[in-house]
GULO-148799 format. One line per 5 residues: number of its first residue (from 0); their letters; for each residue x, y, z of C-alpha. Coordinates in steps of 0.1 Angstrom, whole numbers. Example, Ala and Ser with C-alpha at 12.3 -4.5 7.8 and 13.67 -1.06 7.14 Angstrom:
0> as> 123:-45:78 ~ 137:-11:71
This chain:
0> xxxxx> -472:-428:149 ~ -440:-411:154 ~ -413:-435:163 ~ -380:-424:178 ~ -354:-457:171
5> xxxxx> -369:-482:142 ~ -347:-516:137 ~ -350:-531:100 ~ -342:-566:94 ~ -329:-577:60
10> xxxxx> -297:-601:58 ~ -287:-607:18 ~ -281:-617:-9 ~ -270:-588:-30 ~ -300:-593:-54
15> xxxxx> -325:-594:-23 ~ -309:-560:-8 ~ -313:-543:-38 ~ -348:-555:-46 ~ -353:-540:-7
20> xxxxx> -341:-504:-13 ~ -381:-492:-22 ~ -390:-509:16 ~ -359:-492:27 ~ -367:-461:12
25> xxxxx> -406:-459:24 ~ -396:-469:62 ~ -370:-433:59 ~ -394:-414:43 ~ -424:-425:64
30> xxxxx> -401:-420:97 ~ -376:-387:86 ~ -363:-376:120 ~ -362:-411:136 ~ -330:-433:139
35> xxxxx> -334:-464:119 ~ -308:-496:121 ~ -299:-522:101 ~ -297:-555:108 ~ -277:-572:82
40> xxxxx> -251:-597:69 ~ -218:-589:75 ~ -206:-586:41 ~ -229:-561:35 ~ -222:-536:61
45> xxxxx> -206:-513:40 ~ -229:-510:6 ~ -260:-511:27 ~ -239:-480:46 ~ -240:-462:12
50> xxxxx> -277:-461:10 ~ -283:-428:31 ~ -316:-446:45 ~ -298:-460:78 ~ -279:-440:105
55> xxxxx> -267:-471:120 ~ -255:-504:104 ~ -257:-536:125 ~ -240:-573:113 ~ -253:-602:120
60> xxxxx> -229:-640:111 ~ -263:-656:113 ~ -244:-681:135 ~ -262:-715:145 ~ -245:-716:182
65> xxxxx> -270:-705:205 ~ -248:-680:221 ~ -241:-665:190 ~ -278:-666:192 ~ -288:-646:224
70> xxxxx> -257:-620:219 ~ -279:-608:183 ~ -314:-611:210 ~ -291:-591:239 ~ -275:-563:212
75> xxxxx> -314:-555:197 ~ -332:-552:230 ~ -303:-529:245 ~ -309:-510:207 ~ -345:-496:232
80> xxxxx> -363:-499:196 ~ -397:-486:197 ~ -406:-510:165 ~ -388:-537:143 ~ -395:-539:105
85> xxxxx> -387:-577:100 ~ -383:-579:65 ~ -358:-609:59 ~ -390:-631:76 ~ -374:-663:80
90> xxxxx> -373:-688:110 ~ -341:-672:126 ~ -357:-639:133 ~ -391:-654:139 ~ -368:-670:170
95> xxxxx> -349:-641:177 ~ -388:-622:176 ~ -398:-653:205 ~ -367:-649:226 ~ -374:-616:230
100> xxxxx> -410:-619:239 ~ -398:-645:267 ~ -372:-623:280 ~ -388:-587:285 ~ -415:-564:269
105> xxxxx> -424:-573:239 ~ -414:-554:212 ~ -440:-539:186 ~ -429:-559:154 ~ -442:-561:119
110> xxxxx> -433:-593:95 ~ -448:-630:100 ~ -430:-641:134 ~ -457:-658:154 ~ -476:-632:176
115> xxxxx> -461:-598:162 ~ -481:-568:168 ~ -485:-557:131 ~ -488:-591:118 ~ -487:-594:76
120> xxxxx> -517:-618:72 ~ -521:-619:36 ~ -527:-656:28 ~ -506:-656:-10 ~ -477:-637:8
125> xxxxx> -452:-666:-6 ~ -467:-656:-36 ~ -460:-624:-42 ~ -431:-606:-57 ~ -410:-587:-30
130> xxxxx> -418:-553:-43 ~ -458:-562:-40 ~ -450:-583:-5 ~ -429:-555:16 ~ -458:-533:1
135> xxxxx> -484:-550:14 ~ -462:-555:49 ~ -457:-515:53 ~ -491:-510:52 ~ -503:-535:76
140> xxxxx> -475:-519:98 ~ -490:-483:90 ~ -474:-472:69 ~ -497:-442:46 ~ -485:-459:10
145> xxxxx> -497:-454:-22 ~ -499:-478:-54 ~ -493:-513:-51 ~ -454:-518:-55 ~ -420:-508:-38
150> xxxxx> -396:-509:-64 ~ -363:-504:-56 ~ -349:-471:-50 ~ -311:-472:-63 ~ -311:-427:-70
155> xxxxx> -281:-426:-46 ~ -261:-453:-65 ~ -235:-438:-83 ~ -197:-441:-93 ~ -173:-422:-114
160> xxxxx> -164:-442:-147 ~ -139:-416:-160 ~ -111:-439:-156 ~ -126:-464:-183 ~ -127:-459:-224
165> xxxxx> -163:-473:-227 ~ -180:-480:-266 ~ -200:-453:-280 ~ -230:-473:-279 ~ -230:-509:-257
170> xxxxx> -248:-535:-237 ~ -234:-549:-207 ~ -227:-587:-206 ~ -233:-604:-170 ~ -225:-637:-178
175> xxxxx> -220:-649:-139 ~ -238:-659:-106 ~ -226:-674:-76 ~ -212:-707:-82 ~ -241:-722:-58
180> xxxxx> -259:-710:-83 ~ -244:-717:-116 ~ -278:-732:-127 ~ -288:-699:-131 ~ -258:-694:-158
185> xxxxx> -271:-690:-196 ~ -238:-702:-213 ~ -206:-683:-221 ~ -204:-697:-261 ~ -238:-675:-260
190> xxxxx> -228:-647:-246 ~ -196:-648:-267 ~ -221:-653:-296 ~ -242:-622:-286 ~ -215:-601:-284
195> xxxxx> -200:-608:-318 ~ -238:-602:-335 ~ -244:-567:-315 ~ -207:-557:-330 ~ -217:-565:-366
200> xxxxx> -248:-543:-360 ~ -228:-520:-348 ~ -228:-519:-307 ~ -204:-527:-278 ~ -206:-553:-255
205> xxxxx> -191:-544:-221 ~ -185:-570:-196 ~ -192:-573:-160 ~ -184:-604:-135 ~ -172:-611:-102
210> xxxxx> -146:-634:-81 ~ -165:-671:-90 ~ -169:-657:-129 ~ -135:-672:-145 ~ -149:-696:-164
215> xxxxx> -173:-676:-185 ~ -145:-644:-181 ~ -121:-666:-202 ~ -140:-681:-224 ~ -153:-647:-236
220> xxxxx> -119:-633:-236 ~ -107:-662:-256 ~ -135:-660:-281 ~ -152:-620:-285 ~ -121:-600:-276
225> xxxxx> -139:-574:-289 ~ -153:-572:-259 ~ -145:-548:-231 ~ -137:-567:-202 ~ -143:-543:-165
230> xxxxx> -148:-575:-149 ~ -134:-572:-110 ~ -126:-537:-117 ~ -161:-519:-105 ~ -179:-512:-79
235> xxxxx> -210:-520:-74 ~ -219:-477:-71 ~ -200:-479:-106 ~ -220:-505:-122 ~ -250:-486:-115
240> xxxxx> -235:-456:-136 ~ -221:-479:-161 ~ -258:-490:-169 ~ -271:-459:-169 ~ -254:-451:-195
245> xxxxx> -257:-486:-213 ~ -287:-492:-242 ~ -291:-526:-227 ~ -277:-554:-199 ~ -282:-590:-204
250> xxxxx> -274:-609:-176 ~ -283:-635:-157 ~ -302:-637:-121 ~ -274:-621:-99 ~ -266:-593:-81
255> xxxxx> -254:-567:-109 ~ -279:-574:-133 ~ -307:-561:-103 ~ -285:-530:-103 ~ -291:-527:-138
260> xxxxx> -329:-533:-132 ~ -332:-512:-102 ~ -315:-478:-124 ~ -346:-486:-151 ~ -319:-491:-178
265> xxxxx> -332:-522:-204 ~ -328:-551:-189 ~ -331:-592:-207 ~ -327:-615:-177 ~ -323:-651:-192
270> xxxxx> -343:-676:-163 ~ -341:-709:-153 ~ -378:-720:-149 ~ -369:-752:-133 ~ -351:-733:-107
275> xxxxx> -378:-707:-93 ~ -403:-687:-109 ~ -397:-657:-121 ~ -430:-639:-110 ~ -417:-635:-75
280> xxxxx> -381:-634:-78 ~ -369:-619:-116 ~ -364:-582:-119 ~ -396:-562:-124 ~ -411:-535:-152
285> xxxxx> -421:-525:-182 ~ -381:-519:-186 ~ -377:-558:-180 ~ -376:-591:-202 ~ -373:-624:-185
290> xxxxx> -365:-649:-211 ~ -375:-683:-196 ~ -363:-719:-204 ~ -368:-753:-180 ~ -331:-753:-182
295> xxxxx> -306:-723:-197 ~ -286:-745:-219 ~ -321:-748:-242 ~ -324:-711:-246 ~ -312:-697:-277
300> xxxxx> -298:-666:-284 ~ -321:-660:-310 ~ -345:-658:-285 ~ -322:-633:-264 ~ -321:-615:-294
305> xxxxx> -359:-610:-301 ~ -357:-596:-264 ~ -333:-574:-265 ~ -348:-561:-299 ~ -386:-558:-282
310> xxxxx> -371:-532:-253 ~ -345:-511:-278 ~ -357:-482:-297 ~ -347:-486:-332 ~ -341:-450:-333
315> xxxxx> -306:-459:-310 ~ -295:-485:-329 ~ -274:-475:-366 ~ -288:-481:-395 ~ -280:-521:-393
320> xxxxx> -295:-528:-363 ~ -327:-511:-378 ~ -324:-542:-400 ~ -316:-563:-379 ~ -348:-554:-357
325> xx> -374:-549:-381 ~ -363:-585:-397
């Protein structure tokens, strides 16, 4: 069906956006002429504007006051959408789906929000990763799809990295998260240890990390200064060139290491299993290692190690990391 103004729904995290851009991609391709909207967290107003999928970018604070509430309900039925991909799914725009209903036409709607025309009915939904779930979604809202996956879509990501005197050969470090989620943190004496073993075989270790990273920043400053420390000095476009050009990233769940993920470079994702499982919520491919422990402080780095050396090529390592990897 041709469709003249599409709304998409997706608020954040970084992470979830990124995993998001194959669903964003499909919706453009599947609709090239049409003008499509986001609806997303205000934080994110300006990468998501960077995509090239969305003509218009919409914010929502995701505010509990209930006229807060009606405003977001008022702003999308003024939007005269002819369809809503609901991909964020949750009970606030299930409500904002019901207000609508109660207040005017009913808008044709795809997603799980009680009543919706194109209804995703598949009973493991919860189960499924998000590239197989928004898959499955686009084609029960009609979408002609092919495959079985919507992996992210990150070919307009890009930043210039002329400014920085990068290793020959290196891996990037992403020692960080969030601090709500420092349980997702593998620990910085490991990382530190990582990067002083790839240097005596003969690689760089780059590092990454954000605002809430100081603690594993210094202590890897203080203990591999060999390192080469970019953290809070890229963009996020320029962390997706940076690991294009990296052999490998080892980082934890966060935002950045699904950049690294989404450009295809080599990617060891250390994993909380007590925390969530990574079948629906790790990075994905044959390019990806998730190396799982009930808690990150029992994973060793010889166990990072046998990752890392199960994705490289030996043919881009010197003649001591050969060693190294066939040992």
């Amino acid at each position: 069906m041709k469709l003249n103004r599409i709304l998409v729904i997706r608020h954040g995290a970084l992470g979830d956006l990124i995993m998001a851009t194959g669903a964003f991609a499909a919706i453009r391709n599947a609709h090239p002429e049409a003008h499509i909207t986001l609806l997303t967290g205000s934080s994110f107003k300006g990468f998501t504007g960077m995509m090239g999928f969305f003509d218009e970018i919409w914010t929502d604070r995701r505010s509990k006051n209930p006229l807060q509430i009606w405003q977001v309900v008022r702003q999308i039925r003024r939007g005269q959408f002819d369809f809503v991909f609901d991909l964020q799914n949750s009970k606030r725009t299930g409500l904002y789906h019901s207000i609508l209903n109660l207040t005017g036409k009913p808008l044709p709607w795809s997603g799980i929000a009680s009543g919706c025309t194109h209804p995703q009915t598949r009973p493991d939904r919860e189960e499924l990763h998000s590239f197989w779930r928004y898959h499955d979604q686009l084609r029960a809202a009609g979408l002609p799809l092919e495959g079985e996956a919507l992996f992210s879509e990150l070919s307009w990501m890009s930043g210039d990295l002329t400014a920085f005197d990068l290793p020959e050969k290196f891996v990037i470090l992403i020692p960080g998260s969030s601090l709500s989620g420092s349980y997702k943190r593998w620990g910085a004496t490991q990382y530190a240890a990582l990067a002083r073993t790839l240097s005596d075989y003969g690689v760089g270790s780059v590092l990454v990390a954000g605002p809430e990273d100081n603690e594993p920043v210094d202590y890897l400053r203080a203990h591999a200064p060999e390192v080469v420390d970019l953290s809070m000095k890229l963009t996020l476009p320029q962390i997706a060139s940076l690991a294009r050009q990296a052999l490998a990233v080892v980082g934890n769940d966060t935002g950045p290491t699904h950049i690294a993920a989404g450009v295809r470079t080599p990617t060891v994702v250390p994993w909380a299993l007590s925390a969530a499982p990574p079948a629906i919520y790790a990075p994905k491919g044959d390019h990806v290692r998730v190396v799982g422990s009930q808690t990150l402080d029992q994973l060793s780095l010889e166990e990072v190690l046998q990752a890392f050396f199960d994705l490289i090529p030996q043919k881009t390592l010197d003649s001591k990391g050969q060693s190294l990897a066939s040992s």
